[in-house]
C-alpha positions as a LaTeX table, in Angstrom:
\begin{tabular}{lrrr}
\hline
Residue & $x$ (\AA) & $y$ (\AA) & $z$ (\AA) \\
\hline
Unk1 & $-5.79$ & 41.70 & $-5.41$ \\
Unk2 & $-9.36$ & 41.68 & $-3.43$ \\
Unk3 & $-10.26$ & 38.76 & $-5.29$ \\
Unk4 & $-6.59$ & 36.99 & $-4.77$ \\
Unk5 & $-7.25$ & 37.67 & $-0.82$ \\
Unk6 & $-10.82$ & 36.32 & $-1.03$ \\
Unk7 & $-9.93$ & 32.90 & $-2.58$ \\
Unk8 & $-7.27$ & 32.45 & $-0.30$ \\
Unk9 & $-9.77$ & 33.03 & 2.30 \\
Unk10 & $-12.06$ & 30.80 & 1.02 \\
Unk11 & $-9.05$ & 28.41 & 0.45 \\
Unk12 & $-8.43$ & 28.24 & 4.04 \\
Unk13 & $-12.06$ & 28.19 & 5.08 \\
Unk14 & $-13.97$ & 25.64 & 2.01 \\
Unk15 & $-12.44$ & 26.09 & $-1.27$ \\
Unk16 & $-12.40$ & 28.04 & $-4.26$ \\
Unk17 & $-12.81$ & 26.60 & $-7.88$ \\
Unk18 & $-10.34$ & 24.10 & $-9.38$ \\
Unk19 & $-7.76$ & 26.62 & $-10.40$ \\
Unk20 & $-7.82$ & 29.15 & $-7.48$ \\
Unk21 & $-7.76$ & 25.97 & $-5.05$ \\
Unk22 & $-4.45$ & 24.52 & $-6.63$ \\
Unk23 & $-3.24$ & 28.14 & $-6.92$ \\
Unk24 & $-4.29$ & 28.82 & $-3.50$ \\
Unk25 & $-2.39$ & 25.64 & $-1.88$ \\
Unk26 & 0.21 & 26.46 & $-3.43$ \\
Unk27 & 0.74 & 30.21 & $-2.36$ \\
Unk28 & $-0.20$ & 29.35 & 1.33 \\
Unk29 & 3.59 & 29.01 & 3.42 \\
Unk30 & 4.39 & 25.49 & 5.26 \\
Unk31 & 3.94 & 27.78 & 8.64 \\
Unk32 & 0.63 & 28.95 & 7.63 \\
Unk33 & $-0.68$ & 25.89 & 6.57 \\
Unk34 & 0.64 & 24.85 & 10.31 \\
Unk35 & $-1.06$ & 27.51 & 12.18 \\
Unk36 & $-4.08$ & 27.21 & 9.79 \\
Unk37 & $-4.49$ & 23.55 & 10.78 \\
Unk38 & $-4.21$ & 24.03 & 14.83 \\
Unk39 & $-7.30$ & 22.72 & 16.56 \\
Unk40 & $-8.77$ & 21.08 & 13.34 \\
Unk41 & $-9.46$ & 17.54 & 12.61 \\
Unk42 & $-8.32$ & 15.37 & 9.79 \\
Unk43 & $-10.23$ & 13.01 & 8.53 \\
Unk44 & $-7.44$ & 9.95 & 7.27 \\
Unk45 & $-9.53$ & 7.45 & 5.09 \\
Unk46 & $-7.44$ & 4.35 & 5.05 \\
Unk47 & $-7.89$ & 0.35 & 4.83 \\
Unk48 & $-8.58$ & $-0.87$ & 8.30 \\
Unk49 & $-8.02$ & $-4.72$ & 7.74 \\
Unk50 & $-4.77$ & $-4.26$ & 9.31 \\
Unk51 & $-5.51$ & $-4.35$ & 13.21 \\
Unk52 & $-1.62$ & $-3.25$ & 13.86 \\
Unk53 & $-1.58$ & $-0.69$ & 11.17 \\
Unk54 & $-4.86$ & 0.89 & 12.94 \\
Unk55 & $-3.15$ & 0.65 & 16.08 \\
Unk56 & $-0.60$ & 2.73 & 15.42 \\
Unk57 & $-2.21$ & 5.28 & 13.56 \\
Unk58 & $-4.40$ & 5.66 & 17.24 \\
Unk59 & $-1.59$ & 5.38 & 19.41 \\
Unk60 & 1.40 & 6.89 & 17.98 \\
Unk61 & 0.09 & 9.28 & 15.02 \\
Unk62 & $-2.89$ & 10.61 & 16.50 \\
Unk63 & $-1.25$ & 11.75 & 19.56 \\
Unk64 & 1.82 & 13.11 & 18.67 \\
Unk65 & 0.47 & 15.22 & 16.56 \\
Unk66 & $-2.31$ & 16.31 & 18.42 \\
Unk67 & 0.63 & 17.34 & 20.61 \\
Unk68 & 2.94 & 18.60 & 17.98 \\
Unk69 & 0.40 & 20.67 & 15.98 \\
Unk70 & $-3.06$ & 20.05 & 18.46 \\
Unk71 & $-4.66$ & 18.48 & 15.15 \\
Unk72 & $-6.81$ & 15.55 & 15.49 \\
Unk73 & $-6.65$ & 12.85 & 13.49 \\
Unk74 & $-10.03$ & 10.84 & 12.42 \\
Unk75 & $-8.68$ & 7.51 & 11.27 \\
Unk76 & $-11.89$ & 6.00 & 8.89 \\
Unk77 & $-11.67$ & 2.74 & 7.88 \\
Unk78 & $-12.80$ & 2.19 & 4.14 \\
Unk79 & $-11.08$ & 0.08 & 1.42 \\
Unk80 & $-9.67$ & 2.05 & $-1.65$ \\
Unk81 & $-12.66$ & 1.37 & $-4.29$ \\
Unk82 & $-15.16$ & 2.50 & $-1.59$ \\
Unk83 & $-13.21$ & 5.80 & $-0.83$ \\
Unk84 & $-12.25$ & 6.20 & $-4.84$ \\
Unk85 & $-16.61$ & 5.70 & $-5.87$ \\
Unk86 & $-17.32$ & 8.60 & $-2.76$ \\
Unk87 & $-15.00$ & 10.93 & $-4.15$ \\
Unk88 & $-16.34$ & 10.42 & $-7.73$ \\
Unk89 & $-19.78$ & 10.61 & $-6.14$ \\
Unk90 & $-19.30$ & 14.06 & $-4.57$ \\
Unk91 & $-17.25$ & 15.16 & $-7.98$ \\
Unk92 & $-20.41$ & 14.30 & $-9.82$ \\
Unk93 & $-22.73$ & 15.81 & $-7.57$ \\
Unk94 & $-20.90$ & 19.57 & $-7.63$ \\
Unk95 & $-19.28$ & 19.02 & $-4.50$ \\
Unk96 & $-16.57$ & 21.50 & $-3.79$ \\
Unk97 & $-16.09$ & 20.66 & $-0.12$ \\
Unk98 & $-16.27$ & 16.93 & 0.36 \\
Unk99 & $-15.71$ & 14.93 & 3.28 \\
Unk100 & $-12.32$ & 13.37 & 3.15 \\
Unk101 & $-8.89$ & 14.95 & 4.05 \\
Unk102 & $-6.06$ & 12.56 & 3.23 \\
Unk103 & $-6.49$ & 8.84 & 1.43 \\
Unk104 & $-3.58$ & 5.89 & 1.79 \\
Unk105 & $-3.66$ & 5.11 & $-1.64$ \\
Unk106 & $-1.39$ & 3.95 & $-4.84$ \\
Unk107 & $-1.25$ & 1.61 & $-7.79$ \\
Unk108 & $-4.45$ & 1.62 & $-10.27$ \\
Unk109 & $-6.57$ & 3.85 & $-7.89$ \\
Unk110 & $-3.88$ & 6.40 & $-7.45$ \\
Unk111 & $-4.08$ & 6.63 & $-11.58$ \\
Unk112 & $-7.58$ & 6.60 & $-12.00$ \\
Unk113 & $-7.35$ & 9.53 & $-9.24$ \\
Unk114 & $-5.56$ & 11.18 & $-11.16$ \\
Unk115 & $-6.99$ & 11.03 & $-14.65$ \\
Unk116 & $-10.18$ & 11.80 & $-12.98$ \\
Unk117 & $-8.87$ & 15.01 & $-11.62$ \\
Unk118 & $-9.86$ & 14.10 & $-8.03$ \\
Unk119 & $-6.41$ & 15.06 & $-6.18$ \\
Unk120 & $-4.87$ & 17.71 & $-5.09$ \\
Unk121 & $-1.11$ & 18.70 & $-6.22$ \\
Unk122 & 1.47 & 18.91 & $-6.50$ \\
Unk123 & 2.26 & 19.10 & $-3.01$ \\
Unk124 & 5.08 & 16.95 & $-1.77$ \\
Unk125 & 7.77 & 19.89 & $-2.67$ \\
Unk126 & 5.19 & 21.83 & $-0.03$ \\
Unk127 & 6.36 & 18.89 & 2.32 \\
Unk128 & 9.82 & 19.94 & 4.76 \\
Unk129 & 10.05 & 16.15 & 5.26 \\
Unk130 & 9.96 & 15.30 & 1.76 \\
Unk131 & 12.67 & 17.51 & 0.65 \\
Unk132 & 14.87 & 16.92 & 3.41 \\
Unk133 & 14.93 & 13.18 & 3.93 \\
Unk134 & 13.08 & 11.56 & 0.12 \\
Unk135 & 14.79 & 10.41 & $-2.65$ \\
Unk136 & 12.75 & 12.01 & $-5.61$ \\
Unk137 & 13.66 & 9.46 & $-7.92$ \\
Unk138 & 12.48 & 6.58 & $-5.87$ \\
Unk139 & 9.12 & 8.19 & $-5.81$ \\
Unk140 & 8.42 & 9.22 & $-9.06$ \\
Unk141 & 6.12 & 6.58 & $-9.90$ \\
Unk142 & 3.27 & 4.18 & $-8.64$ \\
Unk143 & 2.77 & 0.86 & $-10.78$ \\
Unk144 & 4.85 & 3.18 & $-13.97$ \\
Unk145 & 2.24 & 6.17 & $-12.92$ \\
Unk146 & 4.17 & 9.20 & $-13.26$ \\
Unk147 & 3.49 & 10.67 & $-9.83$ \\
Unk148 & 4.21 & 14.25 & $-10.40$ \\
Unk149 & 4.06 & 15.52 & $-6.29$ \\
Unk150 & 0.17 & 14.28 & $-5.95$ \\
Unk151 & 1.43 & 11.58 & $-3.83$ \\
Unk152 & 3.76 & 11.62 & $-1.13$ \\
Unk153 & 5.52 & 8.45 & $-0.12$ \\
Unk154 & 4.52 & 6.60 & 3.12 \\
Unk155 & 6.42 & 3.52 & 3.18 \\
Unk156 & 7.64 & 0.38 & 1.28 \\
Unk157 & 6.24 & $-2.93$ & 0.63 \\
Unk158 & 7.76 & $-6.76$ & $-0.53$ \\
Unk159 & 5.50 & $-9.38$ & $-1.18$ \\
Unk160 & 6.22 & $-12.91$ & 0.88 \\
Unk161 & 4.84 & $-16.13$ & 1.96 \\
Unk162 & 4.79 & $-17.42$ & 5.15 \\
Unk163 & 4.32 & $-21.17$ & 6.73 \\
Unk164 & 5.27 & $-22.84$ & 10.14 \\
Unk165 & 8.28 & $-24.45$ & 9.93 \\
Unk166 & 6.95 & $-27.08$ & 12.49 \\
Unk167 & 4.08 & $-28.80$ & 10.29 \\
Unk168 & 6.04 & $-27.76$ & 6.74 \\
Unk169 & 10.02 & $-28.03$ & 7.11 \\
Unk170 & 10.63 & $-27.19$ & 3.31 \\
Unk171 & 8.12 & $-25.15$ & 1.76 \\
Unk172 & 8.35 & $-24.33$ & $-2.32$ \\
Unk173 & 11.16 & $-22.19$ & $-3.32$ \\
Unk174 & 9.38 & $-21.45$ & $-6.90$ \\
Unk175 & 5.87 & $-21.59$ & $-8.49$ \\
Unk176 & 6.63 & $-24.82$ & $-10.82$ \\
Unk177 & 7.60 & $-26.28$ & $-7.11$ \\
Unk178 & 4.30 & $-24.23$ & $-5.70$ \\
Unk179 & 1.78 & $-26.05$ & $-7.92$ \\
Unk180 & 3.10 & $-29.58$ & $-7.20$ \\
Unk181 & 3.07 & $-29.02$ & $-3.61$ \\
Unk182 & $-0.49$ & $-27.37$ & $-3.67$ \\
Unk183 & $-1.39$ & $-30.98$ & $-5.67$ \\
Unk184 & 0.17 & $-33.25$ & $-2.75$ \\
Unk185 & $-1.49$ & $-31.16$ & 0.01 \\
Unk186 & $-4.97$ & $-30.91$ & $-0.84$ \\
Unk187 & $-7.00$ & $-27.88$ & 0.77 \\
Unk188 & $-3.51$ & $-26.49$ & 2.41 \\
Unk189 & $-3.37$ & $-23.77$ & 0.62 \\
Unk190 & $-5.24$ & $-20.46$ & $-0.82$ \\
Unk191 & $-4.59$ & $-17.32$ & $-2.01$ \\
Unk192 & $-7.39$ & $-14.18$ & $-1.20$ \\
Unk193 & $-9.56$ & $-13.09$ & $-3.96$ \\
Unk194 & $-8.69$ & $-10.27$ & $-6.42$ \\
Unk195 & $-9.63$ & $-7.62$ & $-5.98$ \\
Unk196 & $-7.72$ & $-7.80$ & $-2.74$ \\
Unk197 & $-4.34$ & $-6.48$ & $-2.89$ \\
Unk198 & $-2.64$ & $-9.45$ & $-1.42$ \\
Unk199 & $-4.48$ & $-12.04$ & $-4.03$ \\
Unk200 & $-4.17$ & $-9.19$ & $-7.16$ \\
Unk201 & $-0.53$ & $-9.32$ & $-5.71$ \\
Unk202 & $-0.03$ & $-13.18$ & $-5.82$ \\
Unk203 & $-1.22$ & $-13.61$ & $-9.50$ \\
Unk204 & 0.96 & $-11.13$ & $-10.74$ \\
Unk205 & 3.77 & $-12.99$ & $-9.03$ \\
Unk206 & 2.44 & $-16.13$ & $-10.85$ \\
Unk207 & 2.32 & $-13.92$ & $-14.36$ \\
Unk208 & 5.98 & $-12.86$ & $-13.77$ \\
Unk209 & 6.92 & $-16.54$ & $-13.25$ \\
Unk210 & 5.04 & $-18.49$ & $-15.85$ \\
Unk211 & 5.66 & $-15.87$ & $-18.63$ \\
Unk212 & 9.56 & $-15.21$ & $-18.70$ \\
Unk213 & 9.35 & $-12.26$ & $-16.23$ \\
Unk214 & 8.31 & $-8.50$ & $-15.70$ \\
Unk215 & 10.79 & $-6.77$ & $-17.91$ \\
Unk216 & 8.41 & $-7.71$ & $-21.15$ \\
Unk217 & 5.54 & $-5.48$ & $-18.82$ \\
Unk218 & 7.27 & $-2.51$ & $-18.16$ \\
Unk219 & 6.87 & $-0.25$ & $-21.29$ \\
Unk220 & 3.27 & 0.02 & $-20.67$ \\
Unk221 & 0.02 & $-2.61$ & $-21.66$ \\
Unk222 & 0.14 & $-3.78$ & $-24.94$ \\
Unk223 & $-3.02$ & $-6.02$ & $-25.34$ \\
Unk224 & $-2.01$ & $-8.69$ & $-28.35$ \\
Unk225 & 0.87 & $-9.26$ & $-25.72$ \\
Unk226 & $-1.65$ & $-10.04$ & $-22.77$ \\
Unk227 & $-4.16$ & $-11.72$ & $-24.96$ \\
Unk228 & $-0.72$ & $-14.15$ & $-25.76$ \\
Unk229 & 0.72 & $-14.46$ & $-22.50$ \\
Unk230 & $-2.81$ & $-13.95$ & $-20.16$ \\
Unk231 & $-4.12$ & $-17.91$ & $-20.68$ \\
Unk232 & $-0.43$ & $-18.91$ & $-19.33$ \\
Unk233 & $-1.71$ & $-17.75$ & $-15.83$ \\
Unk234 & $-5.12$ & $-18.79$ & $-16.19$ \\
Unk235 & $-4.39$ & $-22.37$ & $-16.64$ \\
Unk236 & $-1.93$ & $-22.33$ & $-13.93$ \\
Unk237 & $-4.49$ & $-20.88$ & $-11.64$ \\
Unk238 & $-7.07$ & $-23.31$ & $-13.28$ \\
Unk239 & $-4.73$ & $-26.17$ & $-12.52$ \\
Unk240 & $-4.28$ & $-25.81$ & $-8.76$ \\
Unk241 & $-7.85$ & $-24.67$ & $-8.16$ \\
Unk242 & $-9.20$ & $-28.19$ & $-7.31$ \\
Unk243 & $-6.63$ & $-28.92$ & $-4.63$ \\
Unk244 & $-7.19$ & $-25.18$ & $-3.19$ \\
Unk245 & $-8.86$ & $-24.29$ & 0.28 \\
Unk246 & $-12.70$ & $-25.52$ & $-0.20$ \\
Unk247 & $-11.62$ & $-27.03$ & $-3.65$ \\
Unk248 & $-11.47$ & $-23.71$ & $-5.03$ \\
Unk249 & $-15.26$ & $-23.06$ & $-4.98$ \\
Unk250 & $-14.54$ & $-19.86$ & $-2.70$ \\
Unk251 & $-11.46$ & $-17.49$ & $-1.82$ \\
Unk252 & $-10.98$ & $-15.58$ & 0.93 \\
Unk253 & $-12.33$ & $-12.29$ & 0.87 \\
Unk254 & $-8.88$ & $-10.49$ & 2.42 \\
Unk255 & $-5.43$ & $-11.26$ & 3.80 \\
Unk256 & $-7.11$ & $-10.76$ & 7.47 \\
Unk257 & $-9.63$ & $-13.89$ & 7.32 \\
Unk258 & $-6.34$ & $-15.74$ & 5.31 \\
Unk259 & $-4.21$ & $-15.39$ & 8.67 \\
Unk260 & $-7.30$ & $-16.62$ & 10.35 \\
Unk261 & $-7.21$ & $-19.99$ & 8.35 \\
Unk262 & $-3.33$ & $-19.98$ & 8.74 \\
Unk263 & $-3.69$ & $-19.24$ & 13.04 \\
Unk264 & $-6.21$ & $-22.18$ & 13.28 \\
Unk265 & $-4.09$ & $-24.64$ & 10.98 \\
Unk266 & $-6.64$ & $-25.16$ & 8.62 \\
Unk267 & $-4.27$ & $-23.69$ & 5.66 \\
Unk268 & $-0.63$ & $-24.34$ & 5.71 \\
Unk269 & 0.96 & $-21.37$ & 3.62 \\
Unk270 & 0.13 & $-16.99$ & 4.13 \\
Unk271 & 1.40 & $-14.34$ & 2.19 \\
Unk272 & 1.66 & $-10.86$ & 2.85 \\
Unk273 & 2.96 & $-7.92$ & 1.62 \\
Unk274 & 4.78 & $-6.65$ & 4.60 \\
Unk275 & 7.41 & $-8.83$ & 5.37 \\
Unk276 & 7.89 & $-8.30$ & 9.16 \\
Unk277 & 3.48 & $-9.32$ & 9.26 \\
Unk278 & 4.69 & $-12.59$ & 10.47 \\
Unk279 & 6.97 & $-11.45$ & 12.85 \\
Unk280 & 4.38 & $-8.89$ & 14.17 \\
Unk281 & 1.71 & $-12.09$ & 14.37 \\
Unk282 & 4.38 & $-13.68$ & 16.62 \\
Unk283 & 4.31 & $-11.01$ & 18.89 \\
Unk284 & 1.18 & $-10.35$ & 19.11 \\
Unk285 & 0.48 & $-13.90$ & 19.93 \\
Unk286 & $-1.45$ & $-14.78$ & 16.86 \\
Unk287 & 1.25 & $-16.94$ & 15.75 \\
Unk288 & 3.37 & $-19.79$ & 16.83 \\
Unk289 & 6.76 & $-18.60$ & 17.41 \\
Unk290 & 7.69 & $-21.39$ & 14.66 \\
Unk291 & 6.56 & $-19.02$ & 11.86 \\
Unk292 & 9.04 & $-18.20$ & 9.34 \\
Unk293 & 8.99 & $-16.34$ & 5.71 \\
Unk294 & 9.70 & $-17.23$ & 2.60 \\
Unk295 & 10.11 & $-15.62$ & $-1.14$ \\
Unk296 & 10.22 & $-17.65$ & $-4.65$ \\
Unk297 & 13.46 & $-17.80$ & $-6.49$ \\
Unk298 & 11.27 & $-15.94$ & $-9.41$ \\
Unk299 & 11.60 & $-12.87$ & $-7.78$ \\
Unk300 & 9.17 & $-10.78$ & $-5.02$ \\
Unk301 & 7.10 & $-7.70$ & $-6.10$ \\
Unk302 & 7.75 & $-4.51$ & $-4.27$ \\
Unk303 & 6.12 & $-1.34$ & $-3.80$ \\
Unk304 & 5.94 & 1.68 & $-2.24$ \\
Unk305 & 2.70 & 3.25 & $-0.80$ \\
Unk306 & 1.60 & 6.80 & $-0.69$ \\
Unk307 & $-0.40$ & 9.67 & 0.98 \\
Unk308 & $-2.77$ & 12.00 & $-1.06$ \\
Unk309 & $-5.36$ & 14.75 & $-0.76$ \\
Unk310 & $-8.22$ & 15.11 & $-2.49$ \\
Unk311 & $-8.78$ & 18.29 & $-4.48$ \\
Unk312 & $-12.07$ & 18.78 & $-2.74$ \\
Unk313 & $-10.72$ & 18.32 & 0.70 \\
Unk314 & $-11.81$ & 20.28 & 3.33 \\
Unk315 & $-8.84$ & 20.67 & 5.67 \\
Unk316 & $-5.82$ & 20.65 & 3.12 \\
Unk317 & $-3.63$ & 22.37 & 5.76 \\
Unk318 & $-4.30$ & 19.85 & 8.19 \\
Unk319 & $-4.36$ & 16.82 & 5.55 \\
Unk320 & $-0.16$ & 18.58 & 4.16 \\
Unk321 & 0.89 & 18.85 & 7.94 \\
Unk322 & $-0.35$ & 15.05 & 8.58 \\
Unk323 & 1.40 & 13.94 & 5.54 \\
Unk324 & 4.31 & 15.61 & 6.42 \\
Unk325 & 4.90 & 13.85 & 9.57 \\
Unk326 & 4.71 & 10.81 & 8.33 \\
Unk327 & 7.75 & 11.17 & 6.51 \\
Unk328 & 9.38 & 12.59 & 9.59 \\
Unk329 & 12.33 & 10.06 & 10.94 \\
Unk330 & 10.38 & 9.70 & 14.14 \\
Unk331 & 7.44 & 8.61 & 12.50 \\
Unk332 & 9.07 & 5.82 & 10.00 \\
Unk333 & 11.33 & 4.74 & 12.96 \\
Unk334 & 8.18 & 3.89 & 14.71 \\
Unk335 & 6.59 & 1.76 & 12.04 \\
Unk336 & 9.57 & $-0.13$ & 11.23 \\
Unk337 & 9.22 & $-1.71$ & 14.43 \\
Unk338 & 7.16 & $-4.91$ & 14.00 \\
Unk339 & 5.85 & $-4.36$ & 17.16 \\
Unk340 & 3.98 & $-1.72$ & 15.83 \\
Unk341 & 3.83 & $-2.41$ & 12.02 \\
Unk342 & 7.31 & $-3.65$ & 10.67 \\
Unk343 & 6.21 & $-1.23$ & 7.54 \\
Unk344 & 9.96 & $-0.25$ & 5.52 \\
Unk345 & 11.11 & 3.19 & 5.64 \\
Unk346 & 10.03 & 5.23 & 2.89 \\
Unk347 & 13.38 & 7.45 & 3.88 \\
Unk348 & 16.24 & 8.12 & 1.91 \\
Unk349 & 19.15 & 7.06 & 4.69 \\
Unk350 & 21.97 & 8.71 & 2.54 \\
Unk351 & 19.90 & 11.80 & 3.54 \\
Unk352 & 19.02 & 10.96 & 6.99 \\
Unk353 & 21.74 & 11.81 & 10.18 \\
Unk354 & 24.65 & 9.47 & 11.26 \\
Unk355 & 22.88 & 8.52 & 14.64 \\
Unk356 & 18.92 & 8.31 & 13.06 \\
Unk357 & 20.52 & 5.31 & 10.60 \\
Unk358 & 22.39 & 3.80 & 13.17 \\
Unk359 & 18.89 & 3.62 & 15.06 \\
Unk360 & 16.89 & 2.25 & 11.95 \\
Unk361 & 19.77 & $-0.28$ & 11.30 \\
Unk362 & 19.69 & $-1.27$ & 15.46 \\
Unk363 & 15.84 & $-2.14$ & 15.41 \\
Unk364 & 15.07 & $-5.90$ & 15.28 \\
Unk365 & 13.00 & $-7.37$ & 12.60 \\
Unk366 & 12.49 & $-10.68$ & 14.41 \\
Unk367 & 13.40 & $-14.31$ & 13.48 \\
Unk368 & 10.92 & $-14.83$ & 10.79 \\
Unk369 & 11.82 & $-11.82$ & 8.85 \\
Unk370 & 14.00 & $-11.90$ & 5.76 \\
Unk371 & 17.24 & $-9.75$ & 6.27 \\
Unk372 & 16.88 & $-6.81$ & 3.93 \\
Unk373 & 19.62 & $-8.22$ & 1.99 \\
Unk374 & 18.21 & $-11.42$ & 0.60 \\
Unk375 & 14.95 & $-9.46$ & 0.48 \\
Unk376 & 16.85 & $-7.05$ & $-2.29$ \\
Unk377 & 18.33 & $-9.48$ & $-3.73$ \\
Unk378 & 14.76 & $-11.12$ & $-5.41$ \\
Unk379 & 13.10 & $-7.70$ & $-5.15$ \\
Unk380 & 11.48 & $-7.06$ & $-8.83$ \\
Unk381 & 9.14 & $-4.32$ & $-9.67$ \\
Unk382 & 5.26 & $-3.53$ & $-10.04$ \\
Unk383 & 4.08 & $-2.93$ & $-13.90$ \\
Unk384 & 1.54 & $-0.65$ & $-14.77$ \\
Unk385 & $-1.52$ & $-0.43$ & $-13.60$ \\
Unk386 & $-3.33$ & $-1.11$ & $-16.46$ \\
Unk387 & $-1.98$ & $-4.82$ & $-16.33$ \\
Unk388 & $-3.32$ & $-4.89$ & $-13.04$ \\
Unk389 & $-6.60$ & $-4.36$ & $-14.06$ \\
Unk390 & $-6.36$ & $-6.39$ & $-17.04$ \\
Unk391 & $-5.43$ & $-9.36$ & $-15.06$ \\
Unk392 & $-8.12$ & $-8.87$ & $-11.90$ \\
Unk393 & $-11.01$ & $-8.71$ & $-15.02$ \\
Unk394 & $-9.22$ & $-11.56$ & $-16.42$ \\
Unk395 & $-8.93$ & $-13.83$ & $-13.39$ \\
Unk396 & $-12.57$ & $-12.95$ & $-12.01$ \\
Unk397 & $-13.43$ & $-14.24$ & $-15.98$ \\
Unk398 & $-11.28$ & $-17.17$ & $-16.44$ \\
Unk399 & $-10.83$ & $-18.55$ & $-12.80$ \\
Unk400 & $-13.79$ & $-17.46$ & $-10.84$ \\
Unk401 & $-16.48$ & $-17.95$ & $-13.03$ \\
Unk402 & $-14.58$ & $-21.56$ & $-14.11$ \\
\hline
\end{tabular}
């Protein structure tokens, strides 16, 4: 019993080893965990290429929950493979207490996470939020990656293009349509370079279409099947190249410097995966009000995007009481806003009260965002993330290096 007392101790303080930490988690009670984490800081590694995103993290997550639970939160910009090579850095180097609390992360580097043993969990059914107002079954995986409560959700994602309806009245409404008008507008349009979730988004959306569709994909990678289908997106890719921003020679390195060429006119076409970004670029006055958004008639990838906590983190009270709130209905009210973010609900709103729907349903998305309606009604899903990382070799291979 001593020793049970001492690694919970320890638990609370730096850690124990692998299996007294997950026991220890575990064992600890939501309001301990919450008085635990008063007056500590949490150190939230997330991308930062999203100005808005970062914006609201400061000004609406930060302090209200320094003034919920007087935590402070440490937003540190990194991108996912940066964050995912430090953790495996301090794993290889014996490091029980490492240096970050909670990671935005999902899709391949959620998996790899997890096979390397680098998270925390499960924790979501630690989470009051999460059992209260989350649909288990709408979280259970990321990119067919059983997620098995190391992840909670954060929010929901659909991939879309956007253009000015001024300069280009009828943009494409597929990819066969998409490759002729690339070839009749010369240098108007680009995609950002896989790795980049945006670009590794846009050439999946281009495998779906030129290969009969994601249903084939779901049941896991099957390699005589990519090595088959694979070269039908390569020479698509291959095809437009020449006509692409800069002839095709370079790609920009993130959706960030994409909207930059888009703002200055000097590309004609965006995508995102947030489909209020436009919207919140009108606002914001980095867009012509004129801006409007778009999906193919193939269909428009969809995701949802999650929390974690790595096993070696050093304030997992703090990190579970972070991650909680952002599941609360305050919280995902606030993002859905595209005046902060315009980020969808990761809610359940069959579980959510009569008056907190009415208020999600009331807030505006803005002129150039699809209604959620025709947004479901091309929404298809991610495959595993093992095609993902099959086809970001492949195109860095066979288009890149072309």
């Amino acid at each position: 019993m001593a020793t049970g007392i001492m690694c919970l101790l320890l638990f609370l303080v730096a850690g124990c080893g692998p299996e007294e930490k997950q026991q220890a988690v575990q064992d600890v009670s939501w309001n301990e965990h919450v008085a635990h984490a008063k007056g500590t800081t949490v150190r939230f590694y997330m991308y930062g290429g999203m100005n808005n995103v970062n914006d609201w993290i400061d000004s609406v997550v930060a302090p209200a929950i320094k003034k919920q639970y007087d935590i402070t939160v440490e937003r540190v910009p990194m991108s996912a493979p940066v964050f995912m090579n430090k953790m495996l850095a301090e794993k290889s180097a014996g490091k029980n207490t490492g240096s970050i609390d909670l990671l935005w992360i999902n899709g391949e580097n959620f998996k790899n996470a997890r096979k390397a043993d680098l998270l925390e969990g499960p924790v979501t059914q630690l989470l009051p939020n999460y059992i209260a107002f989350v649909n288990p079954d709408e979280a259970a995986t990321d990119f067919g990656y059983p997620v098995e409560g190391y992840e909670a959700p954060y929010g929901r994602a659909q991939f879309v293009f956007e253009y000015d309806s001024a300069r280009t009245p009828n943009p494409p409404t597929s990819f066969a349509e998409l490759k002729d008008w690339v070839k009749k507008n010369p240098g108007r349009f680009t995609y950002p370079s896989p790795p980049d979730f945006t670009g590794s988004a846009f050439i999946r959306q281009v495998f779906y279409a030129v290969t009969g569709g994601y249903a084939q994909y779901l049941g896991g990678f099957d390699q005589a099947l990519f090595d088959a289908n694979a070269p039908k997106l390569w020479a698509y890719l291959n095809d437009i190249a020449p006509y692409l921003w800069q002839e095709g020679r370079a790609y920009p390195k993130d959706p960030a410097f994409q909207a930059t060429l888009f703002s200055r006119g000097e590309i004609d076409m965006m995508m995102a995966y947030h489909p209020t970004h436009a919207q919140n670029r009108i606002l914001d006055g980095t867009y012509p009000e004129s801006v409007r958004t778009f999906v193919m008639k193939e269909g428009s990838i969809f995701n949802t995007h999650f929390t974690a906590i790595p096993k070696n983190a050093p304030n997992k009270s703090g990190a579970l009481v972070v991650m909680n709130y952002l599941l609360s209905p305050e919280a995902q009210l606030s993002k859905f806003s595209p005046a902060m973010w315009g980020d969808f609900p990761a809610l359940d709103m069959n579980k959510l009260p009569s008056e907190t729907v009415t208020e999600f349903a009331a807030v505006n998305l803005g002129e150039a965002t699809l209604k959620p309606a025709e947004l479901s009604a091309v929404a298809v899903p991610e495959i595993p993330s093992e095609w993902l990382e099959a086809l970001e070799k492949g195109w860095e291979e066979h288009v890149l290096k072309k």
